[in-house]
N, C-alpha and C positions, 0 to 999 in steps of 0.2 A: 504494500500500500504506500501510497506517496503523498504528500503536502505539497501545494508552489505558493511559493509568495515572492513581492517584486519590491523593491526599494529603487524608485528613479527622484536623481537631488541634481539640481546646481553645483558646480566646484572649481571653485577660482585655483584651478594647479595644473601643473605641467604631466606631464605622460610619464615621464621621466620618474616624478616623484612617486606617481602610483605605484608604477611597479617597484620603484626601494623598498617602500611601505610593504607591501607584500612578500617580500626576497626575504626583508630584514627581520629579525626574530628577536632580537635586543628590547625593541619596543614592546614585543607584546603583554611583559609583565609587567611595565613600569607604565605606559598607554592604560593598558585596561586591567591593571592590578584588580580591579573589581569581579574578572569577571575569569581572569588566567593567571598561574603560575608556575613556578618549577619548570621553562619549559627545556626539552634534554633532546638536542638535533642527533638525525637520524643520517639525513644526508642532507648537502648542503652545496647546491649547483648554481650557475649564472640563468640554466634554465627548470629549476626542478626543486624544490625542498622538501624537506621531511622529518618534520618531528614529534617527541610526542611531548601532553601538558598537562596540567591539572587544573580542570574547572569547577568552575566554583558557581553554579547555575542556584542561583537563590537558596544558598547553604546546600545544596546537595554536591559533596563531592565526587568527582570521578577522574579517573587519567583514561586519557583521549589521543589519541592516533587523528596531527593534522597533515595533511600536504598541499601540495599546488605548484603552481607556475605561471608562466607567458603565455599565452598560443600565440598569439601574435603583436603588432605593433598597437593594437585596439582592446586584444581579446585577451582574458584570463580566466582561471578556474584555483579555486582551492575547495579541500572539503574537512569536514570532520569526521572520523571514526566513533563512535558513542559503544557500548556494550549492548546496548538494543537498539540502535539507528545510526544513519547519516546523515551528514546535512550538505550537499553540493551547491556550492558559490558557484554561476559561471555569469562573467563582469563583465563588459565592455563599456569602453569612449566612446565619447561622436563629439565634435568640436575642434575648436583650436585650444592651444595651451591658453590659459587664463582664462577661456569659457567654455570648461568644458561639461558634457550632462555625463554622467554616469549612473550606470544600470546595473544592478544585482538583482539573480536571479537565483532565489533560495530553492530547491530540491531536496525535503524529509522524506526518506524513504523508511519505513521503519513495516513489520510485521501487523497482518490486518488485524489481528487479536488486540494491537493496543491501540487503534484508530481510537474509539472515546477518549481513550488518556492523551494524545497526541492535539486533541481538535477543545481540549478543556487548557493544555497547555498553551495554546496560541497565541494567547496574546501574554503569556508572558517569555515566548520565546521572540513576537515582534519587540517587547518593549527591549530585551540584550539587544538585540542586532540593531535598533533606533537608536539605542546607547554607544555599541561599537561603532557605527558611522557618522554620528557625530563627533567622536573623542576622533575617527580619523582624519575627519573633514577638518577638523578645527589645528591637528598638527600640520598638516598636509596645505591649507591655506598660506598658516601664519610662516611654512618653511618657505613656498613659494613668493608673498610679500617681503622675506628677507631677501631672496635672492631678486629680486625687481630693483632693490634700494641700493643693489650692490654687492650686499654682504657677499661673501665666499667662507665657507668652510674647509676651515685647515684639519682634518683629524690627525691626532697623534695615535700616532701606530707603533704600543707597545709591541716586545716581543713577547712571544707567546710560545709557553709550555704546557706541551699535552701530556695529564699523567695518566696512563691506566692504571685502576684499581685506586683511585683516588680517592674514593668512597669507601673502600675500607679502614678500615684500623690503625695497622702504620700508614697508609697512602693519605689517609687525612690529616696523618700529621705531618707528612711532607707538606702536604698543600699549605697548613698552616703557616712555617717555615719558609714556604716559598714568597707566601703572601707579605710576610712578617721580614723578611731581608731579602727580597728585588722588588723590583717594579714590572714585572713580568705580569700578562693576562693568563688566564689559566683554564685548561681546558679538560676538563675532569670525562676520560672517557670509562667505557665499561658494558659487558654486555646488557644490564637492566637501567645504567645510568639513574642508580639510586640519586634522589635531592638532596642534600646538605645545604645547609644555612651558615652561612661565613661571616654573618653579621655585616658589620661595617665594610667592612672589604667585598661583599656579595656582588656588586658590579662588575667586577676583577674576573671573575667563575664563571665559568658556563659549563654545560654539560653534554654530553653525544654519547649515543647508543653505538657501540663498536665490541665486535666480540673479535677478542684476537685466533680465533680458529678460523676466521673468514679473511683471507689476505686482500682483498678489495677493500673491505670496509677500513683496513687498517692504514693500508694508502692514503681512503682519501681523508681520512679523521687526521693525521697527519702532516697531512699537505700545506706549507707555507709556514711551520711552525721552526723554530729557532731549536728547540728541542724535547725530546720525546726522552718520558720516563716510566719503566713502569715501576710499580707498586703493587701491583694485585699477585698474590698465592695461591696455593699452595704451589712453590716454583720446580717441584717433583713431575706437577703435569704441566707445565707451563710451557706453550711452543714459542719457539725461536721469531716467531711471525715480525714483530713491532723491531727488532735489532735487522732482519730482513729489509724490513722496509727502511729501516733509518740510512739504511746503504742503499739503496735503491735511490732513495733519496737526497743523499748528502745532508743528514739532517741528524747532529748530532742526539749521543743515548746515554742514558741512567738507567741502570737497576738496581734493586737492592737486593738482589738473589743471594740466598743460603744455602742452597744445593748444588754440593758439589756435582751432579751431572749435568745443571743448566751450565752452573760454570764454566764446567772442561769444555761443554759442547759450543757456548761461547765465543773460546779463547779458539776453538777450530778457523771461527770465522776471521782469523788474526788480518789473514791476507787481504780480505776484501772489502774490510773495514779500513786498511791506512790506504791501499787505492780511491775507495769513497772519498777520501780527505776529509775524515770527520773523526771526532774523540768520542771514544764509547767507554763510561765505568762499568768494571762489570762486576754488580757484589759490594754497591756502596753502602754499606751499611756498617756493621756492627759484627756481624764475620760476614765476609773476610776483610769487610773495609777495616774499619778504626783497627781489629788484631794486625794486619798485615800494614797502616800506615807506622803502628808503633814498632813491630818486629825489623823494620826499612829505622828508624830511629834509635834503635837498641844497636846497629851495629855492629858501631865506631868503639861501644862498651862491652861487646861476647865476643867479638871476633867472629868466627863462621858459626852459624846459627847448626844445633843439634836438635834441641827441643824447644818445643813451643806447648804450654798448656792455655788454657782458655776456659773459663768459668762465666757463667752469667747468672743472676739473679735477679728476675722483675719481680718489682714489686704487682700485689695479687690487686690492693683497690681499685685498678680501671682493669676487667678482664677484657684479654685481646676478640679478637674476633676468629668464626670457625675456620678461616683459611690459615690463623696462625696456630690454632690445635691441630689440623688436619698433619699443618707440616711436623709438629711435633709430637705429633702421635707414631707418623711414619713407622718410625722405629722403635718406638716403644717397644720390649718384649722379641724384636729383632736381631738377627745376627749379623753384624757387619766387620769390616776391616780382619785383617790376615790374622790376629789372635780370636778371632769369631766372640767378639765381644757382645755380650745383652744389652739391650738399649735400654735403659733407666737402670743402672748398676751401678758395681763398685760407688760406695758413695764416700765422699771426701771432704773435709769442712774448709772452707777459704778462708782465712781473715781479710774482709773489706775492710776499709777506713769506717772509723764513727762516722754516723749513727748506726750503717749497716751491721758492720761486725760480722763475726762468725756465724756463717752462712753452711748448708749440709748440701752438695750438688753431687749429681750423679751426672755416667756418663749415657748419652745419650743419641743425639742424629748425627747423621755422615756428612756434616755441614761442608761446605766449600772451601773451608783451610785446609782442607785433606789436599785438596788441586794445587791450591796459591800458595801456600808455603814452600811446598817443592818446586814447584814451579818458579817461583822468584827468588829464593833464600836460600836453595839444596836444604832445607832443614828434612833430618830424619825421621824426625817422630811427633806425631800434633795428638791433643789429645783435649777436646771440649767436653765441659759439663755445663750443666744447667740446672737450680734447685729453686724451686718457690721458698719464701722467705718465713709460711706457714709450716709446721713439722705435719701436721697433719695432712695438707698437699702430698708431699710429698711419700706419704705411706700409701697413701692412694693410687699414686702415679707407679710406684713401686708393688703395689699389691696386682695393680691392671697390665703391668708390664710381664709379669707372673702368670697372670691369666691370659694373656693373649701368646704368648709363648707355648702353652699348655696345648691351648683350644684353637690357635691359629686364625685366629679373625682377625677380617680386615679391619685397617685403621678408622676408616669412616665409625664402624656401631659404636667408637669407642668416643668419639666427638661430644653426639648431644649431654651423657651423663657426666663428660670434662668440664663441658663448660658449665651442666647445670651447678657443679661441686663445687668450681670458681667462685660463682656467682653468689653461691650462699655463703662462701667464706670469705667474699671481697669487703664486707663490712668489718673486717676484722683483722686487718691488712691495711698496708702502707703504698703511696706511692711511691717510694724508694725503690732505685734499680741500679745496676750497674754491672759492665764488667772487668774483670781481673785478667791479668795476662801476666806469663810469667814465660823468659825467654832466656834458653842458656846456650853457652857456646862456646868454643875454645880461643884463645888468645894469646900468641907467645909461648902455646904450650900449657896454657894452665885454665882450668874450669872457669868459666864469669856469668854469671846471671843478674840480672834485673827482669823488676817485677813491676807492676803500672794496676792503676786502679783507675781506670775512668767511673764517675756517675752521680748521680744527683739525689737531694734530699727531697724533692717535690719533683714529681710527674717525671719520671726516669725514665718513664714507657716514650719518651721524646727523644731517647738516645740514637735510639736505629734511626730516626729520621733526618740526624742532624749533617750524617755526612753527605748525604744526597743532594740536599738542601744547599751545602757549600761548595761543592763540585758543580750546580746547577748557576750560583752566583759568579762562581771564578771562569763558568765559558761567557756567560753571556759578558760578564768584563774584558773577556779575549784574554783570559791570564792561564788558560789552559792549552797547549798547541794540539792543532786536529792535526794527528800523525798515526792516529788510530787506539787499539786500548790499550789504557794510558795503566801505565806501572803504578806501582806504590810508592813512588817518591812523587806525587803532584803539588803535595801543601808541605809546605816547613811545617817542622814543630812547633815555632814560635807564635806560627798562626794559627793550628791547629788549637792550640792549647787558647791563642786570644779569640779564637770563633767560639769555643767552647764555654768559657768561662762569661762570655756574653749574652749565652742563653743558661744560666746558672748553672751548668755542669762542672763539674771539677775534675782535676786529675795530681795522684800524688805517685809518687814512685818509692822505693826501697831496692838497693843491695838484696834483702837475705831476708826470710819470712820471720825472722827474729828478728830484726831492727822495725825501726818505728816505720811510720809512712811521715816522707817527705813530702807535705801540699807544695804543687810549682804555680809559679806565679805567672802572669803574662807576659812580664819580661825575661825568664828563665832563658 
């Protein structure tokens, strides 16, 4: 069954301006905030758009599937997708610019079963659309009387960084980060292109539906941007796609991968990444980034690197999201590395700096210093734990490691009741995080070790996203050379240590697990 309805106005504007209005998607929330929000581009053409939005039709909420385009110099069409109808715009001009009449021709198509409710809704669907074509008439005039008088528009055209997975957990906190130190626009892709509210900065954001198993989509969500990061997990199933396209592209990349086989399979791509002429991090994070920027800084003090341990403890008050249980389930209760070690085993107590303290970490996933350590240091032997800062966490993780070793289930059934047991114990927990590293080596002949304690007393869960964030500030400054992926020597120490300290994280070092912790300053 179908509805028509016709809307023919006067409108003092150029052709030119109607279709921007139409092209452009910026406006629709801030134009008709009343009546649309959240909206998360799909695809985004000279002749074609597509996205989708959230309307807000006289308090009933729904997300809605819009599109449209040109047909020609005169002619346009956009429609709506609703969950039980459409609504088809097809538009046309007649006139010169400054007088010209336009025509919309509304199309409800919706099932004969709800004709009553469709023909009771009528005039409060003429009264939205009397309301949207006014609010456009009236931008659309007064852009048009600017440009009669003169005026010209200069836009500044930030650069712009596309993160996938920016909607999750750590990718929000890049984006925070990103928002928070450049000036960069930010392009939050993703395959559901969840909304996120950025407050103040919300102008800055925009968001696009792109699923990185589709290499078209990932092209063109890409396309024209300064550079492309991802963020979204579990990095176990995560294809190569968006590092594909940044070559394809010449358009430099960030990840913050933890899995050593996205790594290694990465570092494959060495060759056709410094042909692109673009810098790719690969694993800016927290392993292998910040272990592998300190272990490049320990050198000069062990000599040739032997071992390397690695210890992390987040704090439990903000629990991560399922793609960071997923990856740390992985191996739970698993056999990896040549001694066929159990993942959530051997446990070992750390001493962090105060407030943290003696922390209980077991050993865990087959994270990506397995690859980068050897790979850049010759170091022998790498060896990460990971422990919640609750004891009871931690019996849990270790009871489920047990049982899934026993029973053999996949990691997934082990998710929902993780995060449920976070979740009730995050009230009882800190945001305190951080991690430990401890690197030894020979020198002259004789054993040297130092030890490093990166992490913070409020919201630690911001640690993994800090080196992301500064690697993303140092390209767009041109303080990074596109020569392809970029080693572990990119930041000094001294920066490293004054980036850090300027989003309250701290870092102290020691000789020998028996001496104090030395805090280092920003001069250090």
């Amino acid at each position: 069954m179908q509805m028509r309805v016709e809307f023919r106005h006067e409108l003092r504007s150029s052709r030119r301006l109607v279709f921007e209005n139409i092209m452009d998607l910026e406006h629709v929330p801030v134009v008709h905030r009343r009546w649309f929000g959240a909206v998360r581009i799909r695809q985004q053409r000279p002749d074609y758009v597509e996205y989708r939005l959230t309307s807000y039709f006289f308090g009933l909420k729904q997300h809605i599937l819009a599109r449209g385009g040109p047909i020609d110099d005169d002619h346009y069409w956009y429609e709506f997708v609703l969950p039980l109808a459409t609504a088809r715009v097809d538009g046309s001009l007649a006139g010169t610019d400054g007088n010209l009449t336009q025509t919309e021709t509304i199309t409800f198509r919706f099932p004969l079963i709800l004709t009553p409710l469709f023909w009771l809704l009528k005039p409060l669907l003429l009264r939205q659309k009397q309301d949207i074509l006014k609010c456009d008439t009236d931008l659309l005039e007064r852009e048009y009387a600017l440009e009669q008088s003169g005026f010209r528009r200069h836009e500044h055209r930030a650069p712009r960084i596309v993160v996938y997975g920016g909607n999750g957990f750590f990718g929000k906190l890049v984006v925070e980060e990103l928002l928070r130190h450049t000036t960069a626009d930010i392009l939050i892709a993703s395959r559901k292109a969840k909304y996120l509210d950025f407050g103040s900065q919300q102008a800055r954001v925009k968001f696009a539906e792109s699923d990185l198993s589709n290499y078209g989509s990932v092209l063109r969500t890409i396309d024209g941007a300064s550079i492309a990061m991802l963020c979204g997990g579990p990095f176990q199933r995560t294809p190569q796609s968006l590092l594909r396209a940044c070559v394809e592209k010449k358009i430099s990349y960030i990840d913050i991968a933890d899995d050593r086989s996205f790594v290694d399979t990465a570092h494959k791509l060495a060759a056709d990444v410094e042909k692109a002429g673009i810098a790719a991090f690969i694993g800016c994070s927290v392993v292998p980034g910040l272990t592998s920027l300190f272990t490049q800084f320990s050198r000069a003090q062990v000599g040739s690197i032997e071992k390397v341990d690695i210890a992390i403890s987040p704090g439990t008050k903000h629990p991560r999201g399922p793609a960071s249980f997923e990856c740390l389930l992985t191996t739970v209760g698993e056999q990896f590395g040549k001694a066929s070690v159990r993942g959530w085993s051997e446990p070992r107590s750390v001493d962090f700096p105060s407030p943290m303290g003696w922390r209980t970490v077991y050993r865990v996933v087959d994270i990506a210093d397995y690859f980068v350590q050897p790979h850049y240091f010759g170091t022998k032997a790498v060896e990460f734990r990971i422990g919640s800062e609750l004891l009871i966490l931690n019996l849990l993780f270790s009871w489920l490691a047990a049982l899934r070793g026993k029973l053999g289930m996949p990691a997934k059934f082990l998710i929902a009741p993780s995060r449920l047991a976070v979740a009730l114990f995050a009230p009882f927990g800190t945001s305190q995080g951080g991690v430990w590293i401890r690197i030894e080596g020979r020198l002259d002949g004789e054993h040297r070790q130092v030890e490093w304690a990166v992490w913070a007393n409020e919201r630690g869960e911001r640690i993994p996203a800090v080196p992301a964030a500064i690697a993303a500030a140092m390209l767009l400054a041109g303080k990074v050379p596109k020569e392809g992926i970029v080693p572990p020597n990119w930041i000094s120490y001294e920066q490293l240590v004054a980036e850090l300290l300027t989003r309250g994280i701290r870092v102290a070092s020691r000789a020998n697990s028996s001496d104090p912790w030395h805090l280092v300053s920003a001069a250090a």
